[in-house]
PDB file of N, CA, C and O in Angstrom:
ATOM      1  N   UNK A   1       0.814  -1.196   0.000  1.00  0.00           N
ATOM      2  CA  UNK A   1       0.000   0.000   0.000  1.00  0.00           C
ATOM      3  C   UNK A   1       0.852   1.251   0.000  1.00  0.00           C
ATOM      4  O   UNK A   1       0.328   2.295   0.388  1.00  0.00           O
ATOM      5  N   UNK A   2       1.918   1.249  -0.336  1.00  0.00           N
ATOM      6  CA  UNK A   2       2.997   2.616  -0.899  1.00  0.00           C
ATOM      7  C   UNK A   2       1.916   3.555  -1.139  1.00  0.00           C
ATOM      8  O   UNK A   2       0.911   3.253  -1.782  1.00  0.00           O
ATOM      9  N   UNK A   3       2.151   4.840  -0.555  1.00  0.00           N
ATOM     10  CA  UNK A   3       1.421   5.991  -1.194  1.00  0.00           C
ATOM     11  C   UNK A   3       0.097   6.087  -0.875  1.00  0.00           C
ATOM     12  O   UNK A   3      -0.600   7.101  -0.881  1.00  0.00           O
ATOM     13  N   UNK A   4      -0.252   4.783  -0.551  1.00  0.00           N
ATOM     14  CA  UNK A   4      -2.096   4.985  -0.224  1.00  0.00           C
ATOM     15  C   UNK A   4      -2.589   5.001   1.170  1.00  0.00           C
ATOM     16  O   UNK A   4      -2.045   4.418   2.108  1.00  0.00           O
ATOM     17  N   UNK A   5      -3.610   5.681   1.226  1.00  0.00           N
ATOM     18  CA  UNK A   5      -4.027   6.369   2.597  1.00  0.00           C
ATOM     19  C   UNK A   5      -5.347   6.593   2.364  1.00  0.00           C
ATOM     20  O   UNK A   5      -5.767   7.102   1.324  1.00  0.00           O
ATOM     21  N   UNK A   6      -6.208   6.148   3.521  1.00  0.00           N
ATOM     22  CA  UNK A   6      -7.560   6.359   3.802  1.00  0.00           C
ATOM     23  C   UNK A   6      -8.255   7.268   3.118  1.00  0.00           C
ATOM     24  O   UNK A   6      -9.361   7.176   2.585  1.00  0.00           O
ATOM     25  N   UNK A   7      -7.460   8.203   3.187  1.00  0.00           N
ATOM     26  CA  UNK A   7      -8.261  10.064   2.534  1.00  0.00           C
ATOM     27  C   UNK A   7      -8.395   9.775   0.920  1.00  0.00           C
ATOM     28  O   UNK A   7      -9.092  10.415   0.131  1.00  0.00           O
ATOM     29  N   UNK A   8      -7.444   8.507   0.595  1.00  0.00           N
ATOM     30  CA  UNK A   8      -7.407   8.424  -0.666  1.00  0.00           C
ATOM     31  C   UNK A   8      -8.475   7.815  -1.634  1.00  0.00           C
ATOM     32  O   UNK A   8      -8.402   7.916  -2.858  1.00  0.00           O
ATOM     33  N   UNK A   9      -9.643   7.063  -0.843  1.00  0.00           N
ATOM     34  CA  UNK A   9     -10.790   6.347  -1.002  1.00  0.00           C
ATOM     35  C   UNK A   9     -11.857   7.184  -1.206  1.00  0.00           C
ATOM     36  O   UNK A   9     -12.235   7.883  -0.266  1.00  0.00           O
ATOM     37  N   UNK A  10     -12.543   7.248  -2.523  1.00  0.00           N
ATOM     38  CA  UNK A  10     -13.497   8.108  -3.033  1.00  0.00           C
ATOM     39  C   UNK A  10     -14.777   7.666  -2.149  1.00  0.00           C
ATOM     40  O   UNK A  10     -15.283   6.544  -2.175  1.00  0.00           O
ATOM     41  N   UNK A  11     -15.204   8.764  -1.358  1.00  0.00           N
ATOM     42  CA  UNK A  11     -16.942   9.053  -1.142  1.00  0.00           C
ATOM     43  C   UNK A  11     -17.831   9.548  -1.296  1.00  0.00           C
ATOM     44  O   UNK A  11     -17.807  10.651  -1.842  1.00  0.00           O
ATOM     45  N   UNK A  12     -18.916   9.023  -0.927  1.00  0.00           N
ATOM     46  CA  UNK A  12     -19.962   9.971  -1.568  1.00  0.00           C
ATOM     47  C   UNK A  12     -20.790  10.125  -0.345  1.00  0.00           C
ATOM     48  O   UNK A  12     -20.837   9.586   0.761  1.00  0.00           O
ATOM     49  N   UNK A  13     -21.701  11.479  -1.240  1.00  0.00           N
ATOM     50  CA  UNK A  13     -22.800  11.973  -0.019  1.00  0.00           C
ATOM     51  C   UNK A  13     -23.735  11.033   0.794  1.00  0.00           C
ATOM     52  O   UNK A  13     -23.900  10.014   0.124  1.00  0.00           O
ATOM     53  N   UNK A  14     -24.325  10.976   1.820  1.00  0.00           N
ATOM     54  CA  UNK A  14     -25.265   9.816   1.870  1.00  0.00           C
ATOM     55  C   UNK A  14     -26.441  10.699   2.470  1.00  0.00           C
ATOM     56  O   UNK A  14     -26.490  11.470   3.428  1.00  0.00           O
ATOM     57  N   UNK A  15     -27.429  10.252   1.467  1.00  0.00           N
ATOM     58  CA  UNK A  15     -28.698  10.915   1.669  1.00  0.00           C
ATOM     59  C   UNK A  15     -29.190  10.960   3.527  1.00  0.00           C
ATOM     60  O   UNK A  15     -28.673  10.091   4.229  1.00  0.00           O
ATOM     61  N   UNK A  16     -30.104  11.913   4.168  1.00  0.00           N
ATOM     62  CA  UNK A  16     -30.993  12.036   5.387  1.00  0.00           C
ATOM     63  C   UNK A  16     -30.898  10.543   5.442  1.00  0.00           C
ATOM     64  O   UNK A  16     -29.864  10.131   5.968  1.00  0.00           O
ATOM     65  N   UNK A  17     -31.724   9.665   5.028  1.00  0.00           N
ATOM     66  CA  UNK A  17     -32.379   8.543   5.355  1.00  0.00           C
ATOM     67  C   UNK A  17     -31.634   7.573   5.354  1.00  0.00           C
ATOM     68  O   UNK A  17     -32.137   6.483   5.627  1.00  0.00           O
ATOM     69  N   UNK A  18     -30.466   7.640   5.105  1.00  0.00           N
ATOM     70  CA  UNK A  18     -29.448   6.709   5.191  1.00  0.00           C
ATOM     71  C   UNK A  18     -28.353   6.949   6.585  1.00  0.00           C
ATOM     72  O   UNK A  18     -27.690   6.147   7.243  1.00  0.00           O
ATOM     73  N   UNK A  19     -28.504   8.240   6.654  1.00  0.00           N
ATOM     74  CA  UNK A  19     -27.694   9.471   7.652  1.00  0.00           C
ATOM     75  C   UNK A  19     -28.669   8.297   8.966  1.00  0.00           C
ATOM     76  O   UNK A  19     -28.139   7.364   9.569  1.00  0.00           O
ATOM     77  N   UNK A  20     -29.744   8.615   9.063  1.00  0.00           N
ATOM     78  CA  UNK A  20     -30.900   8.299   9.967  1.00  0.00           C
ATOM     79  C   UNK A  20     -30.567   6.521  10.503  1.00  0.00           C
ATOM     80  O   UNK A  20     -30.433   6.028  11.623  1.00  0.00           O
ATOM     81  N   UNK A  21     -30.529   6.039   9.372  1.00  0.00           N
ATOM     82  CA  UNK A  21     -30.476   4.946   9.430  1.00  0.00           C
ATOM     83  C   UNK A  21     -29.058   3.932  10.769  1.00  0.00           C
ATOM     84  O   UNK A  21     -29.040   3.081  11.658  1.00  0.00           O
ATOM     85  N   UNK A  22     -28.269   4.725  10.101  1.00  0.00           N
ATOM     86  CA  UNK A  22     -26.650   4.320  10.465  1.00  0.00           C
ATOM     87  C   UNK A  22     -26.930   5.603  12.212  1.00  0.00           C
ATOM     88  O   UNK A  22     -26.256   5.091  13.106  1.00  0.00           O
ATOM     89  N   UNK A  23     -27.292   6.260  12.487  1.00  0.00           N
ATOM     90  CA  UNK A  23     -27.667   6.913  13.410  1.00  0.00           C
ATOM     91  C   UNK A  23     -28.530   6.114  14.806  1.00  0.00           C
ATOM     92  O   UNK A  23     -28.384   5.952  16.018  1.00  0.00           O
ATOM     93  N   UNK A  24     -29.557   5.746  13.630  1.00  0.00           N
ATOM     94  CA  UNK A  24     -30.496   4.570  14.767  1.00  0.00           C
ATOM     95  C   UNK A  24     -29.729   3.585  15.280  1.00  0.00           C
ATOM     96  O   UNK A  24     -29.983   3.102  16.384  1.00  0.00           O
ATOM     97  N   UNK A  25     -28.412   3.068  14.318  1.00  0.00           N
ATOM     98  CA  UNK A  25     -27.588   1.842  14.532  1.00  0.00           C
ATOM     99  C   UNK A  25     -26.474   2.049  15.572  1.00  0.00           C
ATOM    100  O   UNK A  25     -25.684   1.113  15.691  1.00  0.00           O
ATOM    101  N   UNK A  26     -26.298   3.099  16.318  1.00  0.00           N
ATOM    102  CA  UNK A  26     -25.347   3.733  16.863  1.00  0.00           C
ATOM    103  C   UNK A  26     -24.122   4.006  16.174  1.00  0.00           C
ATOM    104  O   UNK A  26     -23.036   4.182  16.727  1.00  0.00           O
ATOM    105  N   UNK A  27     -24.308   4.030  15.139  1.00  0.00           N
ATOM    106  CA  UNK A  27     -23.097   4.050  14.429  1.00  0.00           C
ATOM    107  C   UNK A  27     -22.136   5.653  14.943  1.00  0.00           C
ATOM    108  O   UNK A  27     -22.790   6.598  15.386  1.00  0.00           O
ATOM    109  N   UNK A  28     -20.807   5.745  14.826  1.00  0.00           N
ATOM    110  CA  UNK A  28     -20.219   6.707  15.262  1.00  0.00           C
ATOM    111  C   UNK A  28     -19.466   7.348  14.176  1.00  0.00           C
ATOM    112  O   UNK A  28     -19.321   6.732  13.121  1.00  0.00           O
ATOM    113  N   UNK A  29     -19.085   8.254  14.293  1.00  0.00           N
ATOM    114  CA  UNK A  29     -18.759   9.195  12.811  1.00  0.00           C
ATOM    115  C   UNK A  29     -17.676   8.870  11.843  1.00  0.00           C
ATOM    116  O   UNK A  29     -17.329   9.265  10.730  1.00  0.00           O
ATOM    117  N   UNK A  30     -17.287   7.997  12.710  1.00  0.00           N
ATOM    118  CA  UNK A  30     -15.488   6.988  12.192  1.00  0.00           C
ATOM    119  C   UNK A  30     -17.069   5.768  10.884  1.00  0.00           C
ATOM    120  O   UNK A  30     -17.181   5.777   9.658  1.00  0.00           O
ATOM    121  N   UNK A  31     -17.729   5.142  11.719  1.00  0.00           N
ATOM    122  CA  UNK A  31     -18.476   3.846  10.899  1.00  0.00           C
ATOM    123  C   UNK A  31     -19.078   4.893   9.706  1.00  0.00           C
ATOM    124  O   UNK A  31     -18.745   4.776   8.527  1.00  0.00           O
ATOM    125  N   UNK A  32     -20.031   5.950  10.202  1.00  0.00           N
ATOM    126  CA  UNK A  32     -20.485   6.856   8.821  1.00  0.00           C
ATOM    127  C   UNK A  32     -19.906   7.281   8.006  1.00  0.00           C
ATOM    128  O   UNK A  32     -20.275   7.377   6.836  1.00  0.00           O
ATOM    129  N   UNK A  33     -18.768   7.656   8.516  1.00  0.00           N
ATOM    130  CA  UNK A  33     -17.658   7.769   7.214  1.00  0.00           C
ATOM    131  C   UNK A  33     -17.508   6.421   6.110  1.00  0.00           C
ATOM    132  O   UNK A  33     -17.706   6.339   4.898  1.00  0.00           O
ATOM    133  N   UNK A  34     -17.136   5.590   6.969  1.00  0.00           N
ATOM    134  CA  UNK A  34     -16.468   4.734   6.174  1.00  0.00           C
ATOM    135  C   UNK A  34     -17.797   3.831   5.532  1.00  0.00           C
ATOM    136  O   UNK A  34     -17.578   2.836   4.841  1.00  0.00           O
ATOM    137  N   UNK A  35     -18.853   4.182   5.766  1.00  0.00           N
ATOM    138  CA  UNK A  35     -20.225   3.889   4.953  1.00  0.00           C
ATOM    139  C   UNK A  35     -20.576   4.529   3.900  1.00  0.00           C
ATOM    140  O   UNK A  35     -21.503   4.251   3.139  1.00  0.00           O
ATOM    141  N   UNK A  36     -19.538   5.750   3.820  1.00  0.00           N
ATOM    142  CA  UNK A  36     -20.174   6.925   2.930  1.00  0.00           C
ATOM    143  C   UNK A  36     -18.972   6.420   1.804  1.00  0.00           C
ATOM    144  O   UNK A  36     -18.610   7.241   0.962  1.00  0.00           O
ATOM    145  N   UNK A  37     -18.315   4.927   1.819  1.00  0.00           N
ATOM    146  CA  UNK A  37     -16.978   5.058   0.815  1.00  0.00           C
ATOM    147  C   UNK A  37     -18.090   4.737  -0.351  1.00  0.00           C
ATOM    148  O   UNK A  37     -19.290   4.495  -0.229  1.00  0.00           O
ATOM    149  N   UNK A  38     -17.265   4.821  -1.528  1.00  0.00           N
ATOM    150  CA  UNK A  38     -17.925   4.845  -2.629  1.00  0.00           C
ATOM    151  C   UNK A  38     -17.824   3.246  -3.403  1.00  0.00           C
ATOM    152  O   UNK A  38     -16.659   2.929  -3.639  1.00  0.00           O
ATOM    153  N   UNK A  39     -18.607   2.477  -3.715  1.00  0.00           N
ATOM    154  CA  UNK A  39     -18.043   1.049  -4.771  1.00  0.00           C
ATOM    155  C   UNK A  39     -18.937   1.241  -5.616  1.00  0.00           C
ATOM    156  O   UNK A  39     -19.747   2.166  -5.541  1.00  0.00           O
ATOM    157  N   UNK A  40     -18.887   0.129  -6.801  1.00  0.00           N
ATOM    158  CA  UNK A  40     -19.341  -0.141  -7.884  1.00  0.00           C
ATOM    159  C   UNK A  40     -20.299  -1.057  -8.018  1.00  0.00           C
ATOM    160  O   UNK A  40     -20.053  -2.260  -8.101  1.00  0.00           O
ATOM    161  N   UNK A  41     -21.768  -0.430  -8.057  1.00  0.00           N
ATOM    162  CA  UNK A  41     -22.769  -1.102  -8.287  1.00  0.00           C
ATOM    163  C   UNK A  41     -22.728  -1.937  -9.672  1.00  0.00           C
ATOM    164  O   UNK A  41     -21.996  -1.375 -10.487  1.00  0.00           O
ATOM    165  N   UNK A  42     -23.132  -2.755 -10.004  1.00  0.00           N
ATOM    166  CA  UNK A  42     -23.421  -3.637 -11.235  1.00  0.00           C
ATOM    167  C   UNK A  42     -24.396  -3.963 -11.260  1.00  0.00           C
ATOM    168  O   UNK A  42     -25.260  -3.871 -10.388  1.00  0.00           O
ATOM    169  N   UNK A  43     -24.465  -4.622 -12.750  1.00  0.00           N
ATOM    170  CA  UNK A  43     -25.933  -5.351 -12.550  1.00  0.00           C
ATOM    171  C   UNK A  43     -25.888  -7.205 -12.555  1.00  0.00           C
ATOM    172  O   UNK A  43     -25.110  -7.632 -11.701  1.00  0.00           O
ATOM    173  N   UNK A  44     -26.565  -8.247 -13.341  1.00  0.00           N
ATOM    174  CA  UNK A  44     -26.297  -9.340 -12.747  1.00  0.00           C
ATOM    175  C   UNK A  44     -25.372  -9.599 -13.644  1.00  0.00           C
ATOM    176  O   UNK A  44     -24.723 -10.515 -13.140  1.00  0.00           O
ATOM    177  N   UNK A  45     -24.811  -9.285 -14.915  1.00  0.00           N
ATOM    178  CA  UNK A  45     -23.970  -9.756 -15.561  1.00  0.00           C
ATOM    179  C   UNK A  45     -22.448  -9.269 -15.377  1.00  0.00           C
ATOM    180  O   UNK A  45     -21.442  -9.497 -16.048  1.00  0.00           O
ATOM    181  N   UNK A  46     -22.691  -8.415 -14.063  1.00  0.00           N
ATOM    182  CA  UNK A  46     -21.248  -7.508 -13.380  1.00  0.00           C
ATOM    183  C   UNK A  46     -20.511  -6.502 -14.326  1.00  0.00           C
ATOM    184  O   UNK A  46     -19.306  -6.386 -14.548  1.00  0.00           O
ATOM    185  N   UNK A  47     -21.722  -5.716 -14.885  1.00  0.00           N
ATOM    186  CA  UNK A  47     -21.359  -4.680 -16.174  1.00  0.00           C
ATOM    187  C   UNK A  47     -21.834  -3.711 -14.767  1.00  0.00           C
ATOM    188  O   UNK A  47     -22.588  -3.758 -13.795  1.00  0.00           O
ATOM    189  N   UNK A  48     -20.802  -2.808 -15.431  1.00  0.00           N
ATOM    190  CA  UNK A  48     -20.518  -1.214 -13.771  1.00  0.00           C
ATOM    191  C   UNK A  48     -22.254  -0.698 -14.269  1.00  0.00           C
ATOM    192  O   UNK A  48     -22.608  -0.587 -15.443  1.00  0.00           O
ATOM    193  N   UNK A  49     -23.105  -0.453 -13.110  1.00  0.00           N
ATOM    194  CA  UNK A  49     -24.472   0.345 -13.233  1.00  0.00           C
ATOM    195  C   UNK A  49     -23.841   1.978 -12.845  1.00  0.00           C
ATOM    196  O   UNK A  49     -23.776   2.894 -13.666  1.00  0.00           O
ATOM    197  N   UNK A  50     -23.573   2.030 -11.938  1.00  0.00           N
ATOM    198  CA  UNK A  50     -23.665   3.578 -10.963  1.00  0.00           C
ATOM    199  C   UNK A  50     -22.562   3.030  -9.543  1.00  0.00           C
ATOM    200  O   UNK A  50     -22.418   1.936  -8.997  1.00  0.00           O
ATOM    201  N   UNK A  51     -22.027   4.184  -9.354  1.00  0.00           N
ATOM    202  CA  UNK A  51     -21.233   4.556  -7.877  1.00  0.00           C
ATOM    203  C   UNK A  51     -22.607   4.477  -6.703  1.00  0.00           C
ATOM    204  O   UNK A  51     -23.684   5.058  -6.835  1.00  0.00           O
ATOM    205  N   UNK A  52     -22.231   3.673  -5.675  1.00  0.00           N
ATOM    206  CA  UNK A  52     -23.127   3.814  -4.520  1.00  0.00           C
ATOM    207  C   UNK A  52     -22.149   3.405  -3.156  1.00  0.00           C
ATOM    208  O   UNK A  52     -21.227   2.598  -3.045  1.00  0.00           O
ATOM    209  N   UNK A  53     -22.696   4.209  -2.323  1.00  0.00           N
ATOM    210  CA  UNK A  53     -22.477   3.894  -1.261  1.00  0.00           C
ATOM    211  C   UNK A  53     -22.559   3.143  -0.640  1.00  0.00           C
ATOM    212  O   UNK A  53     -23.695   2.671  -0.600  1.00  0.00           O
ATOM    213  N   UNK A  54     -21.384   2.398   0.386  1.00  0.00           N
ATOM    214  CA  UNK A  54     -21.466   1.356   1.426  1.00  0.00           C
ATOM    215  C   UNK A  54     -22.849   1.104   2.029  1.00  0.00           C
ATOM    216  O   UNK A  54     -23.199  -0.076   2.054  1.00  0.00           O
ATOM    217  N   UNK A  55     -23.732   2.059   2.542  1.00  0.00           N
ATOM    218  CA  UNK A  55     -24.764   1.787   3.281  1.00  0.00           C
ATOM    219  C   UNK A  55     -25.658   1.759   2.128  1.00  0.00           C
ATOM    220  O   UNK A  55     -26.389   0.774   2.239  1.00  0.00           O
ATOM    221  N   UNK A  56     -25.904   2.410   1.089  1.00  0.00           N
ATOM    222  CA  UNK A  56     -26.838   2.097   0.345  1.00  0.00           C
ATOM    223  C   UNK A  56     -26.835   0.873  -0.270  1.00  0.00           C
ATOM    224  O   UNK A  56     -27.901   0.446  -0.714  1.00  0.00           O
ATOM    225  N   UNK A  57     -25.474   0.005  -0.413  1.00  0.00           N
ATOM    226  CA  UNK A  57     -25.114  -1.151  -1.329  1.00  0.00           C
ATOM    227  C   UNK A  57     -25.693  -2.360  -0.405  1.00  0.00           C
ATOM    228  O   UNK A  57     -26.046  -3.461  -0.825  1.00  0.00           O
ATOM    229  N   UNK A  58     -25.712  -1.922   0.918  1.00  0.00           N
ATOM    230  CA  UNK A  58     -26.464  -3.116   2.168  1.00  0.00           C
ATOM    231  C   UNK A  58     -27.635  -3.136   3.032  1.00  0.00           C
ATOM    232  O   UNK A  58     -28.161  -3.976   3.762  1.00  0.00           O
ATOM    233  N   UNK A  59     -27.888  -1.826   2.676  1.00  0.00           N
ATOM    234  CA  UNK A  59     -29.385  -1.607   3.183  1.00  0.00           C
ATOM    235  C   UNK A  59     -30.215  -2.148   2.576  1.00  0.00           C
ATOM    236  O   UNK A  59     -30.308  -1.977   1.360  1.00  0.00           O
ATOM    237  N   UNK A  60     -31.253  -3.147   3.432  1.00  0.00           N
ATOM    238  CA  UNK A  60     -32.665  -3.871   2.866  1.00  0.00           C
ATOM    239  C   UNK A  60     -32.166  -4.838   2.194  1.00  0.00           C
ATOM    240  O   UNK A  60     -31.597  -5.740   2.809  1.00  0.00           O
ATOM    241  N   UNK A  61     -32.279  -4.884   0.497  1.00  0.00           N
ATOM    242  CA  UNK A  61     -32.055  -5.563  -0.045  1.00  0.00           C
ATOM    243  C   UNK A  61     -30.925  -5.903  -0.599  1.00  0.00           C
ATOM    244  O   UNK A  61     -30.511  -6.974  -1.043  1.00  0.00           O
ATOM    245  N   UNK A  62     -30.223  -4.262  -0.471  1.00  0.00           N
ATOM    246  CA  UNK A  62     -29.251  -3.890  -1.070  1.00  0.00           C
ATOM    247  C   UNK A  62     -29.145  -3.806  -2.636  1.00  0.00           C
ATOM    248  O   UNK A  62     -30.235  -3.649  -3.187  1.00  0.00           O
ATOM    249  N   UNK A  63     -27.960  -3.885  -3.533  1.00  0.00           N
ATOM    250  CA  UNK A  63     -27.708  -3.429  -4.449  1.00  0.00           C
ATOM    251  C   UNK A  63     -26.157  -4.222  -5.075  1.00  0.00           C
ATOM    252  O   UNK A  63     -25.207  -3.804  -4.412  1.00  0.00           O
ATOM    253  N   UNK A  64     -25.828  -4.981  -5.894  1.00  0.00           N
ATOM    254  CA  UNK A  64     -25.195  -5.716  -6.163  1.00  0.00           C
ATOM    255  C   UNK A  64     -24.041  -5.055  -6.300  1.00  0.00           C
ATOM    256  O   UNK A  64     -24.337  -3.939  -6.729  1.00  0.00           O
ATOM    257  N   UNK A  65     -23.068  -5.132  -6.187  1.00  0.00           N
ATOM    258  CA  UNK A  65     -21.691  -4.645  -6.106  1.00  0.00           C
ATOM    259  C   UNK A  65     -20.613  -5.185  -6.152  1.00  0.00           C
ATOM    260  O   UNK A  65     -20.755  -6.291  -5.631  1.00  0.00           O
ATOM    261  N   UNK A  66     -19.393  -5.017  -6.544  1.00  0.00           N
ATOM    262  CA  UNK A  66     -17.892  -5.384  -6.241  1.00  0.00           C
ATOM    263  C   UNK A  66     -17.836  -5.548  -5.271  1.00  0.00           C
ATOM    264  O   UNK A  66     -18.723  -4.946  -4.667  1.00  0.00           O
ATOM    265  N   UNK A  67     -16.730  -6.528  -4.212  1.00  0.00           N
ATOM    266  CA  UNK A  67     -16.330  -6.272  -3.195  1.00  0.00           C
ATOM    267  C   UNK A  67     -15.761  -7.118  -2.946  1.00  0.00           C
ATOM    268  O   UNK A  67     -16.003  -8.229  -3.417  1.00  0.00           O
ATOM    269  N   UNK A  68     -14.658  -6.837  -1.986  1.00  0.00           N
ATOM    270  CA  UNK A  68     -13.803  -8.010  -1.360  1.00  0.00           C
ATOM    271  C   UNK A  68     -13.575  -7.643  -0.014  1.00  0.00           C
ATOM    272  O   UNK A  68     -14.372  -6.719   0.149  1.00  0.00           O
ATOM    273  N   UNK A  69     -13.086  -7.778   0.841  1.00  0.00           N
ATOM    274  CA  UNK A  69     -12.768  -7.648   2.113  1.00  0.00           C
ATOM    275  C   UNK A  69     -10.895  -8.272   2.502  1.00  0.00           C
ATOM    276  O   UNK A  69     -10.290  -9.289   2.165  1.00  0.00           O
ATOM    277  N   UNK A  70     -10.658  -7.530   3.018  1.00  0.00           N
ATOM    278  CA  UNK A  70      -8.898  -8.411   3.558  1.00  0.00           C
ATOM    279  C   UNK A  70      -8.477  -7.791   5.217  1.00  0.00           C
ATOM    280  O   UNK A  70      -8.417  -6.644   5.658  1.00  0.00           O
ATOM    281  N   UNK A  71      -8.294  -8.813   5.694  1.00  0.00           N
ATOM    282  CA  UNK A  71      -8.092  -8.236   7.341  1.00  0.00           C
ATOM    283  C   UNK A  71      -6.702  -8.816   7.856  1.00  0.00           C
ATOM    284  O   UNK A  71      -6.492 -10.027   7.928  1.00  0.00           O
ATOM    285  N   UNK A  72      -5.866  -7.940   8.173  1.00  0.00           N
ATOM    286  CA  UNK A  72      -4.449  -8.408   8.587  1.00  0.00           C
ATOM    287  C   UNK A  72      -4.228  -8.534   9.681  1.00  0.00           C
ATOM    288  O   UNK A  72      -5.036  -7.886  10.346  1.00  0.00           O
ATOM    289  N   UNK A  73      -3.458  -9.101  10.322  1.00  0.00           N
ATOM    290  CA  UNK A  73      -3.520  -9.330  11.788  1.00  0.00           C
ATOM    291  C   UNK A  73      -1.522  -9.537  11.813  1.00  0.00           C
ATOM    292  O   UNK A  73      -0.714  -9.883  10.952  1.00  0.00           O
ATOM    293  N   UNK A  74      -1.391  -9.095  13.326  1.00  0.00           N
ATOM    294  CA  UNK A  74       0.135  -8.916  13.188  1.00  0.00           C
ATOM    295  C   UNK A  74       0.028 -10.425  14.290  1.00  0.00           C
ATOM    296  O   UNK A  74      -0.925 -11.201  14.215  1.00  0.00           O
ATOM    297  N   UNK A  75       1.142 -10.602  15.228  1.00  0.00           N
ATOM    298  CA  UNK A  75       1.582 -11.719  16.137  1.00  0.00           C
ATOM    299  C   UNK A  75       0.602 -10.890  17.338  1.00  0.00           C
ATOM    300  O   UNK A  75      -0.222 -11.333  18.138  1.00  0.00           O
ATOM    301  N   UNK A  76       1.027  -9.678  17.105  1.00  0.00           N
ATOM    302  CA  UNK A  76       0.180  -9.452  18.406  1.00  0.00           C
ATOM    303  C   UNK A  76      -1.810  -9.272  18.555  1.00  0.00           C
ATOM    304  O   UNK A  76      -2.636  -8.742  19.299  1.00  0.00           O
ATOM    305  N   UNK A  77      -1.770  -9.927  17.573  1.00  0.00           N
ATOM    306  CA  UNK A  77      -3.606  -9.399  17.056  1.00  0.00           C
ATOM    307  C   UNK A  77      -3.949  -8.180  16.724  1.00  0.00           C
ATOM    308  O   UNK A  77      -5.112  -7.849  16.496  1.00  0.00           O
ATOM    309  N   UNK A  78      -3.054  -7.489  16.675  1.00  0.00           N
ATOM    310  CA  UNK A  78      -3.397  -6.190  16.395  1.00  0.00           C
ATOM    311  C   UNK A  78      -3.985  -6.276  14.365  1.00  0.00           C
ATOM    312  O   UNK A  78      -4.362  -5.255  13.788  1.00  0.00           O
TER     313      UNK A  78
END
């Protein structure tokens, strides 16, 4: 990850009702942020539809998207 940094991850606005949503969830301004990152909606044949947001891509039914996940862990669990 040379060069790359958090600030460097495109977001987007997230509507009242999504704001509301992640609010009811206790979510804290560190989780709303990082709900507001931006991925790539598709459709079922994984052709790019539209940019959406983390919370919009998992709310309800959600909205089909890219995604992967990777979690590192040192000796000390950190």
């Amino acid at each position: 990850m040379a060069g790359y940094q958090i600030e460097d991850v495109p977001s987007m606005d997230i509507d009242d009702e999504f704001k509301q949503i992640l609010q009811d969830s206790s979510a804290d301004l560190e989780q709303i942020n990082l709900m507001s990152e931006a991925i790539i909606g598709v459709d079922e044949s994984d052709n790019e539809v539209r940019a959406v947001s983390k919370v919009e891509a998992h709310h309800s039914s959600g909205i089909l998207h890219r995604a992967f996940s990777v979690l590192l862990f040192d000796s000390n669990n950190r």
